[in-house]
C-alpha positions, -999 to +999 in steps of 0.1 A: +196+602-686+175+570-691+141+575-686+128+559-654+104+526-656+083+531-625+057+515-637+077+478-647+092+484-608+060+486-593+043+459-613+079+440-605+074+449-567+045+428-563+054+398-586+034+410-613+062+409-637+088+384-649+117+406-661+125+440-673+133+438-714+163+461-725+152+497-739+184+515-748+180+554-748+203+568-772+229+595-766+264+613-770+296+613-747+283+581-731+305+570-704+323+531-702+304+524-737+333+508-742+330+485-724+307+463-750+335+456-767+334+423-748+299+416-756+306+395-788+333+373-775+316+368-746+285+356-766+311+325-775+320+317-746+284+298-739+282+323-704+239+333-708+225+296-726+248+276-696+233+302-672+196+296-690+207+258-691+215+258-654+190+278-641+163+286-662+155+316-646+154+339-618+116+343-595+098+376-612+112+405-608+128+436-623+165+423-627+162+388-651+189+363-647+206+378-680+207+410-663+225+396-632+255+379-649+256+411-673+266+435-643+288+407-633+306+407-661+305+448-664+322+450-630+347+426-638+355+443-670+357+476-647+380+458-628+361+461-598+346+423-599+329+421-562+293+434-549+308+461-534+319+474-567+291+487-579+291+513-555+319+532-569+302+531-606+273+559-611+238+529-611+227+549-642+258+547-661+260+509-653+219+513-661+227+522-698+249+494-704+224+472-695+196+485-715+181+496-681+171+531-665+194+519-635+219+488-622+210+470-595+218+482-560+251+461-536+225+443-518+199+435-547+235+417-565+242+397-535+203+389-531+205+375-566+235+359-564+223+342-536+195+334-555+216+312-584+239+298-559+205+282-535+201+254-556+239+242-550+243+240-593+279+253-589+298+226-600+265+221-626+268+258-644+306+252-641+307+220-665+283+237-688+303+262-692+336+231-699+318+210-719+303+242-744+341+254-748+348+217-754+326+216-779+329+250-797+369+250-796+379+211-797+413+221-811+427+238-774+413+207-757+443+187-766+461+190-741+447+203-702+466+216-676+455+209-644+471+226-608+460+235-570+453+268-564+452+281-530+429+306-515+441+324-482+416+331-457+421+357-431+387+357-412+380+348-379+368+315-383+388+285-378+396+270-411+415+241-416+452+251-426+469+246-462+506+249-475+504+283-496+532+278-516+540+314-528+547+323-496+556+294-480+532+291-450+504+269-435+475+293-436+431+290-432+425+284-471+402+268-497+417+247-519+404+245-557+420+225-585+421+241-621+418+230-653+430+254-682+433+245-725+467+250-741+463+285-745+459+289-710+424+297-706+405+283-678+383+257-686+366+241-652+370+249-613+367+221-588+365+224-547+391+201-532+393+190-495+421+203-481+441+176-473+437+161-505+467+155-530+466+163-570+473+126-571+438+121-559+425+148-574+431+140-607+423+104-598+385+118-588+383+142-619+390+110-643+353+104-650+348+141-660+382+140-675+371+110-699+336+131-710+353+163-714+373+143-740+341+129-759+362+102-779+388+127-789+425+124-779+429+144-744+463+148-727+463+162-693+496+179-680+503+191-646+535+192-620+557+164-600+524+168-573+508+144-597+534+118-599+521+083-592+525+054-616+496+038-608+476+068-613+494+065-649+483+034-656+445+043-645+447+072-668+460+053-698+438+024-690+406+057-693+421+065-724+434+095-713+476+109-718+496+122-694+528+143-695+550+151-663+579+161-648+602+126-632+604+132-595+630+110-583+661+113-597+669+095-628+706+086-644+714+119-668+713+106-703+744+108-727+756+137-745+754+116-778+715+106-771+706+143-781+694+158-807+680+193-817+644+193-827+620+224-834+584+233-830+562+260-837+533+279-825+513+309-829+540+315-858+569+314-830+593+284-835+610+270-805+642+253-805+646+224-779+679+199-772+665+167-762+670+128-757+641+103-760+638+068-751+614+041-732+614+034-698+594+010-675+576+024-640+571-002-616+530-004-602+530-007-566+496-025-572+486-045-601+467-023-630+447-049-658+473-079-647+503-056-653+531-048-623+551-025-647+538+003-671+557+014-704+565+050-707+581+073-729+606+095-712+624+127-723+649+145-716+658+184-719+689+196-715+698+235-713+725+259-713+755+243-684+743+207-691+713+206-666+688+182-675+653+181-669+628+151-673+594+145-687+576+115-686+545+108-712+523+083-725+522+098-758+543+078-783+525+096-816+535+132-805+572+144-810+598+150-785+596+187-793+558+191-788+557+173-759+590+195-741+568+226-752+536+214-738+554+205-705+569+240-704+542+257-713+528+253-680+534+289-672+502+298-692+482+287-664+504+306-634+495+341-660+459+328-655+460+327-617+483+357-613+463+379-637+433+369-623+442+373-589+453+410-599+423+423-619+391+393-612+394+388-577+401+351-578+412+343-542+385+376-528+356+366-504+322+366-523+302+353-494+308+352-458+283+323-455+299+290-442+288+253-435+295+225-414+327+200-428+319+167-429+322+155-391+330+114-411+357+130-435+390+116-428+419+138-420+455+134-411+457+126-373+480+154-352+485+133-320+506+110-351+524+141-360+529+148-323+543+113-319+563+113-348+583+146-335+589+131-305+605+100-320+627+125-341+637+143-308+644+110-287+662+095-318+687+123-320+693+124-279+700+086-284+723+090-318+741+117-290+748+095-258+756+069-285+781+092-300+791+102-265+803+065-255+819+064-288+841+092-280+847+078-246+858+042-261+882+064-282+896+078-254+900+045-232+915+025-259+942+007-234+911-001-207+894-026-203+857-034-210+850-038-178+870-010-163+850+010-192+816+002-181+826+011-147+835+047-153+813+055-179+784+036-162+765+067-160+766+076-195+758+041-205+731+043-185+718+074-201+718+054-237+699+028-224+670+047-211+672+069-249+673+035-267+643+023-246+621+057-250+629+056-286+615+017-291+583+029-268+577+057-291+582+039-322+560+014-308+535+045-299+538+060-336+531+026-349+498+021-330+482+058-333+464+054-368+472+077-397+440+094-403+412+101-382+376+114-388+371+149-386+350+146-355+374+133-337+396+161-334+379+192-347+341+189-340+330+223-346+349+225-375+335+249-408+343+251-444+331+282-466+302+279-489+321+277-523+285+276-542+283+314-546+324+313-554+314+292-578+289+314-594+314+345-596+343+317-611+319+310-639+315+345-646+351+357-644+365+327-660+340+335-693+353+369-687+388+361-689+381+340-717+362+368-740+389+393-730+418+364-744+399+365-776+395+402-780+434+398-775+442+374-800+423+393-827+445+424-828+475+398-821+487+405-855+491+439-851+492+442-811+516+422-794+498+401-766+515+418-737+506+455-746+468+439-759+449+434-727+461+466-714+451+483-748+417+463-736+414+479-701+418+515-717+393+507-742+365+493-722+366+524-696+360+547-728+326+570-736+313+570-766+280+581-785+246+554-791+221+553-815+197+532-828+198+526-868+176+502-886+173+478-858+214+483-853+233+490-819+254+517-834+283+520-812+306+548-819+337+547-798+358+576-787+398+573-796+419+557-772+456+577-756+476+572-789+471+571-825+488+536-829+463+525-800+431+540-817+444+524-850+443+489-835+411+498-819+393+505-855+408+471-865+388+456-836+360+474-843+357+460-879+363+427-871+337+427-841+310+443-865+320+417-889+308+391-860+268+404-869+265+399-828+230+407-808+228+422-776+217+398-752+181+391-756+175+417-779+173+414-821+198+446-821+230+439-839+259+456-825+280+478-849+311+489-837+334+520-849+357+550-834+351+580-840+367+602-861+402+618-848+431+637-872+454+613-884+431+584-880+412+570-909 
């Protein structure tokens, strides 16, 4: 067991001390050692100089700001990402990991984290975290998916409703746009209002968009959502590419306009049949003088002859590339279902909420109201029409007169439809569109996203290490069976020591031999990495121990 500090807790009690240091105390049959595996990886992903960046530091205490986002990340390795998890992890076992004689207590994390999140710097630690990846991995920024991801709320409180897609309801959410690089690692996390569209999402983001892209050539895909040609022309006009899906329906091109073309990833080639030509959008408003915008369109065509669209403004890019970038969209769906699975992405990390913005414009129900009853006395009219209609069939011999005379009840009855369906066009056409929030829901309450935030930042860099832990023993792993090699090896014990101002890490052997020999592999390459635990000068020096059959 670690040997306890009393005396840096007492002096850290009464603000006499700015942060506890790491002291490791060595030992054998360590449990979760494993589990600093990730520390190297993690160490590129910018997560503790954004944090320092950010937020400088935390107010004097025992637990530093390094120490905080450490457990985070701990937790979320252990799959058990929230607060609460630290309660079903022994606090000295979590402790050792941290250089510590114990973790911090459920209520000394959420303390803290409510501590980072105070300032409202977010969205601040969130674009640190973008513009570092940006500028350590510029090759992935090529293209950027961007999407709406939902988060269900199933409090008490009375949240504004959003379309959940997956299960096709209106439900109390929070909705966030995403952005994610071409391997499908996230990137940045933005709060959206709810009744937002992506179209004027992305049209908000294009600022951040264009500094993300720091002169270089940045191509943002995302789904039909985004479809809007003036939005098109804006983005080329910022210097920055599109690719799409078409959403209205288009004239199928030619069986002798396609051609086969190839492209290759990640050592994978991918064979596409496609057709590529030029096509005009017409602006509904006028972008730099211009009423129509050139665009490069093309066209997939699979198995049974269906065809499927894309739309770009990349001309220097081949058909191929572009298809497999449009396709590739899936990437970022893993992301959200993975993370919702093992990171918690749509859990509640505070139950705090705030005021909306009583001024913020909203769609107006008594419109929606209107606009059904229109529907309803538009069909009862389209019915006594229909009715009279029949009637005339049926009375082909009688007179107009004679008609009116015995159908002068039914005529009367389409009428009074016709005239309560102009009154309530007349009525849909007066009630505005949108309405300030105050008008209709004056009490109503968003949730404080700043601590969400926090935890996205955290988990995202998570995610991230963990994708480059898995594309290391790619080669030799294939990427489905990696992270789950990952998970096993993280939850592993394993013996400590201390060796000429080295972390020596000696890792027990995982289930299987093949598993344990991918695991050494790892280990070599991670040593290799010459990595220092965080705020310490102790390199970390990974290995497995010794196991028959295993050299």
């Amino acid at each position: 067991m670690p040997e306890p500090r009393t005396k840096e807790r007492v002096l850290a009690r009464f603000g006499l001390l700015e942060s506890a240091t790491p002291v490791f105390t060595q030992g054998a049959g360590l449990a979760r050692l494993g589990s600093l595996l990730i520390l190297p990886t993690l160490a590129q992903t910018g997560l503790f100089s954004s944090a320092k960046k950010t937020y400088h530091s935390l107010s004097d205490g025992f637990y530093s700001l390094s120490a905080t986002i450490l457990t985070m990340v701990f937790l979320a390795v252990f799959r058990e990402p929230l607060a609460e998890g630290a309660t079903r992890i022994p606090p000295s076992d979590l402790g050792r990991l941290l250089g510590l004689d114990r973790a911090h207590e459920v209520k000394t994390i959420r303390r803290k984290l409510s501590e980072i999140a105070g300032p409202n710097k977010g969205s601040e630690f969130v674009n640190a975290l973008s513009e570092y990846h940006a500028e350590q991995d510029p090759d992935v920024m090529g293209y950027l998916y961007l999407d709406g991801h939902v988060r269900v709320y199933s409090g008490k409180r009375d949240l504004q409703k959003a379309h959940v897609t997956r299960t096709r309801i209106a439900a109390p959410a929070t909705v966030e746009t995403w952005a994610t690089d071409q391997r499908g690692d996230p990137v940045f996390v933005v709060t959206s209002e709810l009744s937002a569209s992506l179209v004027s999402e992305i049209r908000r983001l294009l600022p951040s968009l264009k500094a993300l892209a720091k002169g270089h050539t940045m191509t943002v895909v995302f789904d039909r959502g985004g479809w809007s040609p003036n939005l098109f022309a804006e983005m080329v006009r910022n210097k920055i590419d599109f690719v799409t899906y078409v959403k209205n329906k288009r004239t199928k091109e030619p069986d002798d306009a396609f051609f086969e073309e190839s492209f290759s990833e990640d050592g994978v080639s991918y064979l596409y049949e496609l057709a590529d030509r030029s096509i005009c959008l017409n602006l509904t408003k006028e972008v730099d003088g211009q009423k129509t915008l050139s665009c490069r369109q093309i066209t997939r065509r699979r198995e049974g002859g269906r065809q499927t669209q894309i739309v770009t403004s990349r001309t220097d890019a081949s058909a191929s590339e572009i298809a497999h970038r449009m396709f590739a969209r899936w990437r970022q769906e893993n992301y959200f279902r993975y993370a919702r699975e093992h990171f918690a992405l749509d859990a509640l990390d505070s139950y705090s909420f705030v005021g909306d913005d009583p001024f913020r414009m909203v769609p107006n129900p008594a419109k929606k109201r209107a606009q059904a009853e229109l529907r309803k006395a538009r069909l009862a009219l389209s019915q006594a029409e229909a009715a009279i209609g029949i009637a005339l069939e049926e009375s082909k011999r009688t007179s107009l007169v004679k008609f009116k005379t015995q159908n002068a009840e039914l005529t009367a009855i389409t009428e009074k439809a016709r005239s309560e369906v102009d009154r309530l066009g007349q009525e849909v056409h007066d009630i505005p569109t949108r309405v300030p929030l105050s008008s209709i829901r004056p009490e109503a309450v968003l949730m404080d996203e700043e601590r969400k935030l926090v935890t996205h930042a955290i988990r995202m860099s998570t995610y991230k290490a963990e994708s480059a832990l898995a594309r290391m023993i790619a080669p030799i792993c294939p990427m489905d069976e990696a992270r789950a090699l990952l998970r096993e090896a993280f939850n592993c014990a394993g013996d400590l020591q201390i060796v000429d101002g080295a972390l020596e890490i000696r890792i027990d052997p995982l289930s299987a031999p093949r598993r344990t020999s991918v695991l050494v592999s790892l280990c070599e390459q991670l040593t290799s990495s010459k990595t220092c635990y965080p705020k310490t000068n102790l390199v970390m020096r990974f290995s497995v121990k010794d196991r028959p059959g295993i050299s």
